[in-house]
C-alpha positions as CSV (number, residue, x, y, z in Angstrom):
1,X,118.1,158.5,-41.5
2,X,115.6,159.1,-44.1
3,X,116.1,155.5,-46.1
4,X,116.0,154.0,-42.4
5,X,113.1,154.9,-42.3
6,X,111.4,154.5,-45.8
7,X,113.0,150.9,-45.7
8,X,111.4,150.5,-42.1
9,X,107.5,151.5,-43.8
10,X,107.9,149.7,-46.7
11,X,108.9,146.4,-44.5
12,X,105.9,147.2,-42.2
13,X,103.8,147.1,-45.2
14,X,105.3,143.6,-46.4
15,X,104.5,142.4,-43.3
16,X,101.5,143.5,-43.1
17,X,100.7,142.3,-46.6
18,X,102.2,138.9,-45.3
19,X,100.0,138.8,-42.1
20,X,96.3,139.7,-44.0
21,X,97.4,136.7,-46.7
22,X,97.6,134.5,-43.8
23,X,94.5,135.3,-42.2
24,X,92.4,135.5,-45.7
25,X,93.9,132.3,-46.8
26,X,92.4,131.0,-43.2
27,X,89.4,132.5,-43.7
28,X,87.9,131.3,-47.0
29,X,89.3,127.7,-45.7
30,X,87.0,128.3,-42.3
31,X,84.4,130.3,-43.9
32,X,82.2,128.0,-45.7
33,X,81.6,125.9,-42.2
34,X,79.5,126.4,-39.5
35,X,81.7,125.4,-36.7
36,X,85.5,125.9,-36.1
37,X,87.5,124.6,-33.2
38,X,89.2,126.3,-31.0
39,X,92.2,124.8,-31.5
40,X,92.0,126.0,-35.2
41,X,91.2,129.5,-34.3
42,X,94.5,129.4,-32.1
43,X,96.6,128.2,-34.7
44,X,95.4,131.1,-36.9
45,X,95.8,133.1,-34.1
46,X,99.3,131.9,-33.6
47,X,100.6,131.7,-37.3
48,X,100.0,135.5,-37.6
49,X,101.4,136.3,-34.1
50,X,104.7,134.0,-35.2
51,X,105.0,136.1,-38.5
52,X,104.4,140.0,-37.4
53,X,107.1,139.0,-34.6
54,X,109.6,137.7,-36.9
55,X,109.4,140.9,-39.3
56,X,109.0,142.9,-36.4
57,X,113.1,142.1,-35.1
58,X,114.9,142.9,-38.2
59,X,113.0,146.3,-38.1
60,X,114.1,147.0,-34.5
61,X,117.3,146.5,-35.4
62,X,118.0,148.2,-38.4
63,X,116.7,151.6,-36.4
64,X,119.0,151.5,-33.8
């Protein structure tokens, strides 16, 4: 039970690690410009939603 759960932190922390890459790789490409569309902030939005859901299955089923 113990491992179960040491594995289950330490792949909340790659994910997490995973999910503040995307968003700082979409943030220095955004951040030197005044405007940003919508549409890109939803796709940021998105790509990070897409990815902590992904990581966020195998976790729920290893602790079951």
């Amino acid at each position: 039970m113990t491992e179960t759960i040491q594995r289950s932190a330490s792949h909340d922390l790659v994910v997490l690690a995973e999910a503040i890459e995307v968003i700082d790789k979409a943030l220095s490409e955004i951040g030197q410009r005044q405007l940003v569309t919508t549409t890109e902030v939803a796709d940021l939005l998105l790509d990070v939603r897409q990815l902590l859901s992904e990581k966020a299955e195998p976790t729920t089923s290893v602790a079951k």
